[in-house]
DOZA-845523 format. One record per residue (C-alpha): residue number from 1; residue in three letters; x, y, z. Coordinates in nm, 3 decimals, always signed. Example, Ala and Ser with C-alpha at 12.3 -4.5 7.8 and 13.67 -1.06 7.14 Angstrom:
REM DOZA-845523
<r nr="1" rest="ALA" u="+1.230" v="-0.450" w="+0.780"/>
<r nr="2" rest="SER" u="+1.367" v="-0.106" w="+0.714"/>
***
This chain:
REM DOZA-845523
<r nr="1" rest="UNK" u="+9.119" v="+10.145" w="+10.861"/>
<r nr="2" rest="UNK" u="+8.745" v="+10.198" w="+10.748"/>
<r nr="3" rest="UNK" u="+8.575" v="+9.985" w="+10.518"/>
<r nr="4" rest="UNK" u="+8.441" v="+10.291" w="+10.358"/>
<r nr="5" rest="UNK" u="+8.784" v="+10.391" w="+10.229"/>
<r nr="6" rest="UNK" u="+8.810" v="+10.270" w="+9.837"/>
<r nr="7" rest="UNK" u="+9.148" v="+10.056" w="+9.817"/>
<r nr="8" rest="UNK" u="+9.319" v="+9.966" w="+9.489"/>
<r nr="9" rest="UNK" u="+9.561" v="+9.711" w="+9.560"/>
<r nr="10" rest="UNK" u="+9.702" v="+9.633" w="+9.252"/>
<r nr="11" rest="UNK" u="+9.791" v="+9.850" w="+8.948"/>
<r nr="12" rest="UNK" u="+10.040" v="+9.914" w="+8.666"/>
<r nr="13" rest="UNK" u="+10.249" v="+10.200" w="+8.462"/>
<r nr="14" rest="UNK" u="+10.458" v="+10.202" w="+8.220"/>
<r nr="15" rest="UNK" u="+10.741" v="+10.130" w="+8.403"/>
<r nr="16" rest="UNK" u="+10.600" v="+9.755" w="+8.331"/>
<r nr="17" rest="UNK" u="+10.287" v="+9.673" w="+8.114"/>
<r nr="18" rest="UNK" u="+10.093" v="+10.022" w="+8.163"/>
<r nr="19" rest="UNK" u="+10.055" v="+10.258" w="+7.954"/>
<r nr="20" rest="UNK" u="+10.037" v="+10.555" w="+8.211"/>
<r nr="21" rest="UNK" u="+10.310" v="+10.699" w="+8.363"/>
<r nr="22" rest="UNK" u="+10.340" v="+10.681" w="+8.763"/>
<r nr="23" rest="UNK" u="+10.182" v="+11.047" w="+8.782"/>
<r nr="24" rest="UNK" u="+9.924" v="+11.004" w="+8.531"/>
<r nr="25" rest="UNK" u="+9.854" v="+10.638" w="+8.736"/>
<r nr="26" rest="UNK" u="+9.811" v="+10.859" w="+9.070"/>
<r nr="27" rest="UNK" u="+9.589" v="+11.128" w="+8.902"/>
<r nr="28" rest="UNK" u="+9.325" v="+10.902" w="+8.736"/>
<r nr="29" rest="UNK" u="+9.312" v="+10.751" w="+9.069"/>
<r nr="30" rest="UNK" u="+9.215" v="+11.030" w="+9.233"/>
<r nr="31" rest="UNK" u="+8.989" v="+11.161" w="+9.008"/>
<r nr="32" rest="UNK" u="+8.836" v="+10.769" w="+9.007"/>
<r nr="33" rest="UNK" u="+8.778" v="+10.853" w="+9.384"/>
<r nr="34" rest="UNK" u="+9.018" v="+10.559" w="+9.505"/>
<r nr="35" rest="UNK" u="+9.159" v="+10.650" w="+9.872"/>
<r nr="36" rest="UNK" u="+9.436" v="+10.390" w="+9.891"/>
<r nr="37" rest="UNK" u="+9.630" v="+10.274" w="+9.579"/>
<r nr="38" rest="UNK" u="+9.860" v="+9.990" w="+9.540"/>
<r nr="39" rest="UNK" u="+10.162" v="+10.036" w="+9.271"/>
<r nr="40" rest="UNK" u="+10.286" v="+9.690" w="+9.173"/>
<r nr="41" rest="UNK" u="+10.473" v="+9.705" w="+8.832"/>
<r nr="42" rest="UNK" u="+10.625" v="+9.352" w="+8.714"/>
<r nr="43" rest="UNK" u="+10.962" v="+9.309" w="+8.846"/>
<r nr="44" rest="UNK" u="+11.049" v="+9.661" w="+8.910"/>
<r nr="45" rest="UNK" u="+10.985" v="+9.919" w="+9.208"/>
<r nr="46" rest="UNK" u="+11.132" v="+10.193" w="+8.998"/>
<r nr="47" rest="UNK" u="+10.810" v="+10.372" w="+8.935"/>
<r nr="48" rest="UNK" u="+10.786" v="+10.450" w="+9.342"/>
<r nr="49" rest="UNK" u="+10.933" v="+10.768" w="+9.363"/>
<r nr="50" rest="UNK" u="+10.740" v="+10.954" w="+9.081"/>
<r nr="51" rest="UNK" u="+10.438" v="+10.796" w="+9.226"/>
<r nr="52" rest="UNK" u="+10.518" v="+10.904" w="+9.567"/>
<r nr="53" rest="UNK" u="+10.556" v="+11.275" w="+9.523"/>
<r nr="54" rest="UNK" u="+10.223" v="+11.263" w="+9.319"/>
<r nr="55" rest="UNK" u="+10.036" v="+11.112" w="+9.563"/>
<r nr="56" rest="UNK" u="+10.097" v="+11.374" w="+9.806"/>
<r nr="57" rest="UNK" u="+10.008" v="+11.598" w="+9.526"/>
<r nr="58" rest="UNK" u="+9.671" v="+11.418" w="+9.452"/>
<r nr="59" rest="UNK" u="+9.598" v="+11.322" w="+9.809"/>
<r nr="60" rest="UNK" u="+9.593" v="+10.985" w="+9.738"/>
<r nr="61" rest="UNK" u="+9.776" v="+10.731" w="+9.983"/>
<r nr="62" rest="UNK" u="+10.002" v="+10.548" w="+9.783"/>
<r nr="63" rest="UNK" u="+10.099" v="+10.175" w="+9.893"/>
<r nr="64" rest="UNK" u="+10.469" v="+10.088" w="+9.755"/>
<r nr="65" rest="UNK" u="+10.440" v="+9.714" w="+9.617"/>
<r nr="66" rest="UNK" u="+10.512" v="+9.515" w="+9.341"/>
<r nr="67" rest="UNK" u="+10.451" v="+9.213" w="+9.152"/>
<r nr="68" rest="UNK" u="+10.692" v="+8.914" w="+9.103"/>
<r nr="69" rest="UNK" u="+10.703" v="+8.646" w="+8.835"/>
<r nr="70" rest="UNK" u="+10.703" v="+8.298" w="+8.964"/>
<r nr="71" rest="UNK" u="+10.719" v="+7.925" w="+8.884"/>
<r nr="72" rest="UNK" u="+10.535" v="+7.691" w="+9.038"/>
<r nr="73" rest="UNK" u="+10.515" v="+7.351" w="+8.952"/>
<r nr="74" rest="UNK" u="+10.594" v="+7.440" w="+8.568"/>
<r nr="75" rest="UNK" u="+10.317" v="+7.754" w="+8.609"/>
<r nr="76" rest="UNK" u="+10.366" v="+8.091" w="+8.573"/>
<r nr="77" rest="UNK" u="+10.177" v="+8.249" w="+8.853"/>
<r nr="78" rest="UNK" u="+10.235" v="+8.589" w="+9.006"/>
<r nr="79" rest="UNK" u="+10.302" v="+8.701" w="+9.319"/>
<r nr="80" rest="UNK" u="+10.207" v="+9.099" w="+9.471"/>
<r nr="81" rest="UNK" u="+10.423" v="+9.261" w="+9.718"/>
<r nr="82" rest="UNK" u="+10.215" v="+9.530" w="+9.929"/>
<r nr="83" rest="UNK" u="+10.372" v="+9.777" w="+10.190"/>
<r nr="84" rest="UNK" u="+10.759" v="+9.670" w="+10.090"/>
<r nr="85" rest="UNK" u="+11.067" v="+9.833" w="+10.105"/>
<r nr="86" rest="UNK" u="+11.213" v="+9.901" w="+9.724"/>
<r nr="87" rest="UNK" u="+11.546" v="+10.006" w="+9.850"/>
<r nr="88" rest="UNK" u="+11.604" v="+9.628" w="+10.013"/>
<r nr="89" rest="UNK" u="+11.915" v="+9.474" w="+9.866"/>
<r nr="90" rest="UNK" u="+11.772" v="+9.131" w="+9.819"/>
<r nr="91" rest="UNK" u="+11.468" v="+9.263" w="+9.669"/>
<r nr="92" rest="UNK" u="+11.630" v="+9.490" w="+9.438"/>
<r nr="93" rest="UNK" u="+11.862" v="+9.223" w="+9.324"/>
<r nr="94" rest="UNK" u="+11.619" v="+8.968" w="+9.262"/>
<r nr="95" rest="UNK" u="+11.398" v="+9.166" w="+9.075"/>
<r nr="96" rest="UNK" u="+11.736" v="+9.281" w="+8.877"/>
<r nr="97" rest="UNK" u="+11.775" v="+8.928" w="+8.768"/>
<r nr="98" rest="UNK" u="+11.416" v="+8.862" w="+8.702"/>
<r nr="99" rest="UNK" u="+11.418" v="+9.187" w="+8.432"/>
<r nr="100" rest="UNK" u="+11.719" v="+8.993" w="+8.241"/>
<r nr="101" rest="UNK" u="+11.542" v="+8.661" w="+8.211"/>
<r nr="102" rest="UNK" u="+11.267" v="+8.913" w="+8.083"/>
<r nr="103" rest="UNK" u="+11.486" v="+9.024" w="+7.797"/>
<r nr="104" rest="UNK" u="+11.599" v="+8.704" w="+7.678"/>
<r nr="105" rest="UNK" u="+11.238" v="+8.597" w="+7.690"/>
<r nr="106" rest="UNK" u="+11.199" v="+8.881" w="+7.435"/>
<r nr="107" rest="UNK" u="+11.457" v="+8.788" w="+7.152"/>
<r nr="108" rest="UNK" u="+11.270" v="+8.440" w="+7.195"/>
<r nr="109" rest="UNK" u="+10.949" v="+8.556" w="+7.151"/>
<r nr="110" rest="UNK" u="+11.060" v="+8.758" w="+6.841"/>
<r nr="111" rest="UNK" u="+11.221" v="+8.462" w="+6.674"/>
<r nr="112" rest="UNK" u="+10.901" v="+8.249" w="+6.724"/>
<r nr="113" rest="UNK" u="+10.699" v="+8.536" w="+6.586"/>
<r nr="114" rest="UNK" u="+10.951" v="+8.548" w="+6.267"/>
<r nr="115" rest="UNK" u="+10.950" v="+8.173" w="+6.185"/>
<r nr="116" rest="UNK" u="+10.554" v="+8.276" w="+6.168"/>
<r nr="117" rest="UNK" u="+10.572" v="+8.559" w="+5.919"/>
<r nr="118" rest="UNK" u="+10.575" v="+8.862" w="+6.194"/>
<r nr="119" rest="UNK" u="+10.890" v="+8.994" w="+6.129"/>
<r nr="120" rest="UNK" u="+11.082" v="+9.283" w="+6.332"/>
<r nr="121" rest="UNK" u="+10.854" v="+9.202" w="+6.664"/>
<r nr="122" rest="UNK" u="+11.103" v="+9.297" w="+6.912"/>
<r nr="123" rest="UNK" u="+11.169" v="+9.651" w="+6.762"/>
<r nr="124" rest="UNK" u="+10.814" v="+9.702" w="+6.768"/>
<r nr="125" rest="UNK" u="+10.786" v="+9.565" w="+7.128"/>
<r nr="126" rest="UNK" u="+11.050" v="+9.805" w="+7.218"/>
<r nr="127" rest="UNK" u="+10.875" v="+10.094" w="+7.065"/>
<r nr="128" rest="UNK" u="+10.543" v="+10.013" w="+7.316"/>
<r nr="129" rest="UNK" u="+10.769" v="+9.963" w="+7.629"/>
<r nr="130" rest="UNK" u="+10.803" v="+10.288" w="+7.831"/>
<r nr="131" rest="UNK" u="+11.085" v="+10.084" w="+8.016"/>
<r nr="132" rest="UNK" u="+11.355" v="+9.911" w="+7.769"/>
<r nr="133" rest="UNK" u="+11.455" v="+9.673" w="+8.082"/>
<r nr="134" rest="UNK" u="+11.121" v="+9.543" w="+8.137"/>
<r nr="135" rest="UNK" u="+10.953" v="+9.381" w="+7.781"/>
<r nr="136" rest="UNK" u="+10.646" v="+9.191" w="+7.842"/>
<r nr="137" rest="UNK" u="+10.430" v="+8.983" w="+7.607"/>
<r nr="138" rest="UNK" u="+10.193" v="+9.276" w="+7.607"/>
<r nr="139" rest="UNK" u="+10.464" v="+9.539" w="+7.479"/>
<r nr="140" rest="UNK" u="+10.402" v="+9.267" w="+7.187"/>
<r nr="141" rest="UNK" u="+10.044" v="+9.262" w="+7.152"/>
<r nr="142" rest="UNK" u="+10.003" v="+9.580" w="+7.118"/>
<r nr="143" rest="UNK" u="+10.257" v="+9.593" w="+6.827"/>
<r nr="144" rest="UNK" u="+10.065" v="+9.327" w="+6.691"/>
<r nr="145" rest="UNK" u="+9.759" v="+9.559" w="+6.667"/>
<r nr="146" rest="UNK" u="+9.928" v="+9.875" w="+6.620"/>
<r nr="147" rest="UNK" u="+10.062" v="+9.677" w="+6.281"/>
<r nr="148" rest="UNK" u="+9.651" v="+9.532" w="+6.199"/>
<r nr="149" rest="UNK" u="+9.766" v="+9.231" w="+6.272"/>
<r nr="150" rest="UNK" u="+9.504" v="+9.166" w="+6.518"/>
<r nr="151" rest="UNK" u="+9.194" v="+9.422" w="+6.630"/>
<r nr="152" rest="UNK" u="+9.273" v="+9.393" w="+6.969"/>
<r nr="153" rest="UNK" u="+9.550" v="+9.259" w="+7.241"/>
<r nr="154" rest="UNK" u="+9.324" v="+8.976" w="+7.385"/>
<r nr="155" rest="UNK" u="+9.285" v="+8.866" w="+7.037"/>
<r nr="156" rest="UNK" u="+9.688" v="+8.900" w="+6.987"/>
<r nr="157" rest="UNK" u="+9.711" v="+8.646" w="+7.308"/>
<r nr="158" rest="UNK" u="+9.503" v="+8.371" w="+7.170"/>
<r nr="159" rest="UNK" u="+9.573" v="+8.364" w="+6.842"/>
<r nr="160" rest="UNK" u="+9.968" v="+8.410" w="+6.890"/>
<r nr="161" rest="UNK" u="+10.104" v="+8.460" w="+7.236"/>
<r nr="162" rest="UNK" u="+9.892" v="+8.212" w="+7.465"/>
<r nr="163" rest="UNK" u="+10.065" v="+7.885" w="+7.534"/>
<r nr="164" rest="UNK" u="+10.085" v="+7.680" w="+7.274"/>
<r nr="165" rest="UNK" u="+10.031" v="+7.936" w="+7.055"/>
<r nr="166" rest="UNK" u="+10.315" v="+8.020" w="+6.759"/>
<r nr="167" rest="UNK" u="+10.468" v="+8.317" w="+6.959"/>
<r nr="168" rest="UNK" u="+10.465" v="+8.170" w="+7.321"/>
<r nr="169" rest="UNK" u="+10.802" v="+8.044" w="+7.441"/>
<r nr="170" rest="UNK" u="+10.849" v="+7.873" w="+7.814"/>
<r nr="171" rest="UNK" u="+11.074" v="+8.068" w="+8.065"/>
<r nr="172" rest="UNK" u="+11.145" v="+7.962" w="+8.406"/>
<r nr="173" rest="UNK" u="+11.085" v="+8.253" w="+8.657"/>
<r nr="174" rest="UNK" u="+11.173" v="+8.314" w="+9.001"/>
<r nr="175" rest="UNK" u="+11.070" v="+8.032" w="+9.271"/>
<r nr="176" rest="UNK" u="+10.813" v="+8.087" w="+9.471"/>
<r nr="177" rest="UNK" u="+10.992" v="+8.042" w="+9.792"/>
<r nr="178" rest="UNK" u="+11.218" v="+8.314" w="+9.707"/>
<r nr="179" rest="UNK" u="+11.001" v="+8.582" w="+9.576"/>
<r nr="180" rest="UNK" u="+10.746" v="+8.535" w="+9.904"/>
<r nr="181" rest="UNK" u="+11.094" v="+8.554" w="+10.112"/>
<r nr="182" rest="UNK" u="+11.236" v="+8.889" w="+9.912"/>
<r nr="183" rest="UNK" u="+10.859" v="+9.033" w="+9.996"/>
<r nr="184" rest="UNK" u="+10.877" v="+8.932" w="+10.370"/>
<r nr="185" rest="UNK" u="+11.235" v="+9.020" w="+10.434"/>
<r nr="186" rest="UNK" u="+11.165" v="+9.379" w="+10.302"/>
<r nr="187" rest="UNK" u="+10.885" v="+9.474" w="+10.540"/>
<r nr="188" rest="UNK" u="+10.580" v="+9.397" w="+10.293"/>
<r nr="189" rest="UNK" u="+10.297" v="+9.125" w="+10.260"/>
<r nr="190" rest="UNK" u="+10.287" v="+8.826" w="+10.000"/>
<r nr="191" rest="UNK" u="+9.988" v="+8.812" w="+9.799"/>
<r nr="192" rest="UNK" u="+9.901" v="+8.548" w="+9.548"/>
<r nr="193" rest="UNK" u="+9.783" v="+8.741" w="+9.225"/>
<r nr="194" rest="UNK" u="+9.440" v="+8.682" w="+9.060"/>
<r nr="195" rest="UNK" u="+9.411" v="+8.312" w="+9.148"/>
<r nr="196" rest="UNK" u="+9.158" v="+8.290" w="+8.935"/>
<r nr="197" rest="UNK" u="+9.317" v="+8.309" w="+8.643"/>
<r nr="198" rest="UNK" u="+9.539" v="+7.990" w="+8.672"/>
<r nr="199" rest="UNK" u="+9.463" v="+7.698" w="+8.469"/>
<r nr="200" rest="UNK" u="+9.478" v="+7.434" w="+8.804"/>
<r nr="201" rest="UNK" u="+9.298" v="+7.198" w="+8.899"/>
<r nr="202" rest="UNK" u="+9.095" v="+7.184" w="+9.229"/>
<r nr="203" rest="UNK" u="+9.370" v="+6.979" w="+9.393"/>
<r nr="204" rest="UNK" u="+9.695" v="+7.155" w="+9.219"/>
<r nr="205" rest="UNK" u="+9.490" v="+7.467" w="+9.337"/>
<r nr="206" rest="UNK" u="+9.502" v="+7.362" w="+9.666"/>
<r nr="207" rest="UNK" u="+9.830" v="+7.266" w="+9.668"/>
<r nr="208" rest="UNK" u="+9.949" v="+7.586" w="+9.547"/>
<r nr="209" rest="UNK" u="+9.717" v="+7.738" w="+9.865"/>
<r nr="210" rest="UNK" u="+9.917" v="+7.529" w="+10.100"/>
<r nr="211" rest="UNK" u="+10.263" v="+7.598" w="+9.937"/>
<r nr="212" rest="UNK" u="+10.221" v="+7.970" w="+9.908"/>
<r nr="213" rest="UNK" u="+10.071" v="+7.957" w="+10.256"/>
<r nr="214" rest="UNK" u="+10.352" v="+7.759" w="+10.401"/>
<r nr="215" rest="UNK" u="+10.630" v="+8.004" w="+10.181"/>
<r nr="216" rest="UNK" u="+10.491" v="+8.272" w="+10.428"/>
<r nr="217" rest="UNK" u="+10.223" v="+8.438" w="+10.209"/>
<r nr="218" rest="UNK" u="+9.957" v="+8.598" w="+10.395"/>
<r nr="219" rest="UNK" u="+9.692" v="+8.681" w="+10.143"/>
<r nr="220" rest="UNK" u="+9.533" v="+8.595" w="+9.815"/>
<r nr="221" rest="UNK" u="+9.347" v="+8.877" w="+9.601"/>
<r nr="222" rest="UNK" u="+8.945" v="+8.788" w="+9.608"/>
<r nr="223" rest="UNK" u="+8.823" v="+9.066" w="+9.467"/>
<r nr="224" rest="UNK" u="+9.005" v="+9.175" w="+9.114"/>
<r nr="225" rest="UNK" u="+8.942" v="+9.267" w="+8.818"/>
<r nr="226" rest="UNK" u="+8.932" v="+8.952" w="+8.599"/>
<r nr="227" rest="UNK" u="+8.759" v="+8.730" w="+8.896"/>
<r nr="228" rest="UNK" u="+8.397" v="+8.715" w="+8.840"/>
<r nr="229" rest="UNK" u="+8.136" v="+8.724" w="+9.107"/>
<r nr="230" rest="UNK" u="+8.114" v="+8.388" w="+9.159"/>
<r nr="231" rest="UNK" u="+8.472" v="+8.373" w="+9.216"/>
<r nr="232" rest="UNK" u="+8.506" v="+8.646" w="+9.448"/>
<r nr="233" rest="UNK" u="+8.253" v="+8.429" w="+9.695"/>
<r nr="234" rest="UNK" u="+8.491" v="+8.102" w="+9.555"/>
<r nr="235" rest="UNK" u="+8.840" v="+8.261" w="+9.705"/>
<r nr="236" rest="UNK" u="+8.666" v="+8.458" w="+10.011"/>
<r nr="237" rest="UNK" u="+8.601" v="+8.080" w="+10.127"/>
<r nr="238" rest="UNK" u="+8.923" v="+7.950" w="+10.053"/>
<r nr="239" rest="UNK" u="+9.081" v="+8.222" w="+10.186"/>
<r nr="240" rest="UNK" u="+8.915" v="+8.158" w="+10.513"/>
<r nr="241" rest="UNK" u="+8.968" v="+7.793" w="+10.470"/>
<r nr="242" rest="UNK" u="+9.340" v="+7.845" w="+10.418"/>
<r nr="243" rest="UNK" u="+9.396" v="+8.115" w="+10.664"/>
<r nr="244" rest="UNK" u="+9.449" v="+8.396" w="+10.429"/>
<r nr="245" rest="UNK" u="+9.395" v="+8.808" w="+10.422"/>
<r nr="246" rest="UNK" u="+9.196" v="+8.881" w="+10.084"/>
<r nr="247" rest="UNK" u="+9.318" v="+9.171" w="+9.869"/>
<r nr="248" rest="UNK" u="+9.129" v="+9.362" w="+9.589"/>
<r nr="249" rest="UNK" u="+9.271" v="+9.553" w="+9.273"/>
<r nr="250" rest="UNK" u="+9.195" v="+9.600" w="+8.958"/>
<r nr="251" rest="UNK" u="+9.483" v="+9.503" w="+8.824"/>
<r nr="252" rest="UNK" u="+9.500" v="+9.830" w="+8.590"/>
<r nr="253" rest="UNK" u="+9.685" v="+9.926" w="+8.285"/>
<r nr="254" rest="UNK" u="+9.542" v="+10.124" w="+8.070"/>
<r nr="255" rest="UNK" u="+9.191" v="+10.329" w="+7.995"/>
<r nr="256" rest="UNK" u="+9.158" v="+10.138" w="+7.704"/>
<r nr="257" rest="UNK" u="+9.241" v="+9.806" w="+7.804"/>
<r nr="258" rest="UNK" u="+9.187" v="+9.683" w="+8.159"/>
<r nr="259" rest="UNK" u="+9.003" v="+9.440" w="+8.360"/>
<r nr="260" rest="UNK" u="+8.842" v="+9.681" w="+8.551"/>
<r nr="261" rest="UNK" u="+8.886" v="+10.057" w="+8.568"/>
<r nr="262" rest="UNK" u="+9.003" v="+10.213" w="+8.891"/>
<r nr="263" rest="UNK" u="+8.756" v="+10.300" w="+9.128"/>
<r nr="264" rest="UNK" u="+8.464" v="+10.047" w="+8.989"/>
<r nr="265" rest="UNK" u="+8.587" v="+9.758" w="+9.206"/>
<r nr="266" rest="UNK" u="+8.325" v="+9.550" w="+9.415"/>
<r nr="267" rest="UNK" u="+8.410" v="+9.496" w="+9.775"/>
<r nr="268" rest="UNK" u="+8.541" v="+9.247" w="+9.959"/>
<r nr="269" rest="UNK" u="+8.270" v="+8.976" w="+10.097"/>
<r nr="270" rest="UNK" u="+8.188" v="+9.045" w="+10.441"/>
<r nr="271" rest="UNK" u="+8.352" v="+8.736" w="+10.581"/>
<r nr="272" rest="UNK" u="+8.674" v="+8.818" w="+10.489"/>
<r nr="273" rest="UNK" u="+8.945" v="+8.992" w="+10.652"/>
<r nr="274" rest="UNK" u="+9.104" v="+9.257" w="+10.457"/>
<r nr="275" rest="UNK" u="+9.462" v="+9.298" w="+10.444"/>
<r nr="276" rest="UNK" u="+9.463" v="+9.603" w="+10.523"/>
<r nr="277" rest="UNK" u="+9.349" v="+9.506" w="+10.873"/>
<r nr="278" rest="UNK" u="+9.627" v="+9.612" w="+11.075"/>
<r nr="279" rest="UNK" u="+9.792" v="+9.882" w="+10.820"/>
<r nr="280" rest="UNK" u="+9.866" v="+10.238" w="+10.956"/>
<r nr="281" rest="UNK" u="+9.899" v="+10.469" w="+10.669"/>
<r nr="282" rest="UNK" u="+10.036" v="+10.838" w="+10.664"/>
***
């Protein structure tokens, strides 16, 4: 497909960590002028059928994806799932367990939070989630400013909810080799999430390269919204090196609290070779 065409590969509603629902997602896309858009909640495909019918509406083509929370090697990383099939039993169920390990997570986090003077945390967690299955540690930050705790989320996430912060607790998430294999099975493409973001090491990122390569991922994102330019050049050339598709998305939530808006992404380096290579889209 052309180059021209402006492709969001990564985005979020309140099904998850948004704040938008699926329609308003597919309306500020179009009127951001984005062609192709991605929907890849956390751990749930159930915002795909709104977002279908208001594509069609908008005139936006509308990728069905998601995004799946992984260990590896005692790090939470994240995995996208472009072009799959929600309705696949494997998927579905795996992404069913991953939403209740999300929900004990969430009476954990709200007992740190306690112990450090912020009572009530998971009622007011509940109150920012748009889906009661799916609470995130950003249903929590924004509770935390909504209260004055903090004047914003990312000051919520270093002050309380980063790791080794008072409100952070560990959870173990799906394994890599089985989230990659639910994405595969189910018709779509594995793509390592914001690599950029990880706190590795050259050599444990390298490793993780090789592993996710090896799981049967195909691509990592390059271009997105909390990569800076200097990284997008950084994973073009080890997506090359490592024989990966690069991806780009802003990896949206809200107006008022994003990486990057829809629409304002940069493009992909010229030696890489889009994932969207090969896609045929209605």
């Amino acid at each position: 497909m052309s180059s021209d065409l402006q492709y969001d590969l990564h985005s979020h509603t309140c099904v998850s960590d948004g704040v938008l629902t699926p329609t308003q997602l597919l309306e500020r896309a179009a009127e951001r002028k984005v062609d192709i858009l991605a929907l890849t909640d956390h751990d749930d495909t159930r915002g795909i059928v709104e977002a279908t019918d208001a594509a069609t509406r908008v005139g936006v083509r509308l990728v069905p994806g998601v995004e799946i929370s992984v260990t590896w090697n005692n790090t939470t990383i994240h995995v996208v799932g472009l072009g799959i099939d929600p309705q696949y039993a494997a998927l579905a169920a795996g992404l069913a367990g991953i939403r209740e390990g999300r929900l004990e997570r969430a009476g954990r986090i709200a007992a740190q939070l306690a112990r450090f003077g912020v009572p009530d945390a998971l009622a007011g967690a509940q109150r920012q989630a748009g889906n009661p299955e799916l609470i995130g540690r950003l249903h929590f930050a924004r509770d935390l400013v909504a209260r004055g705790v903090c004047k914003d989320v990312q000051s919520v996430f270093k002050r309380w909810l980063a790791k080794g912060k008072p409100g952070y607790v560990s959870h173990r998430w799906a394994d890599m080799e089985d989230a990659v294999g639910w994405i595969c099975a189910s018709g779509g493409q594995a793509v390592l999430a914001h690599p950029g973001r990880y706190e590795l090491g050259s050599n444990k990122l390298i490793q993780l390269l090789t592993e996710f390569r090896a799981a049967g991922g195909s691509a990592i994102e390059v271009v997105t919204g909390s990569h800076t330019p200097d990284q997008f050049v950084r994973f073009a050339r080890l997506a090359n090196e490592h024989g990966f598709l690069a991806s780009r998305g802003s990896d949206f939530h809200s107006p008022d609290e994003h990486w990057r808006d829809l629409g304002r992404l940069a493009k992909l380096p010229d030696s890489c070779t889009p994932v969207w290579q090969n896609w045929t889209l209605n």
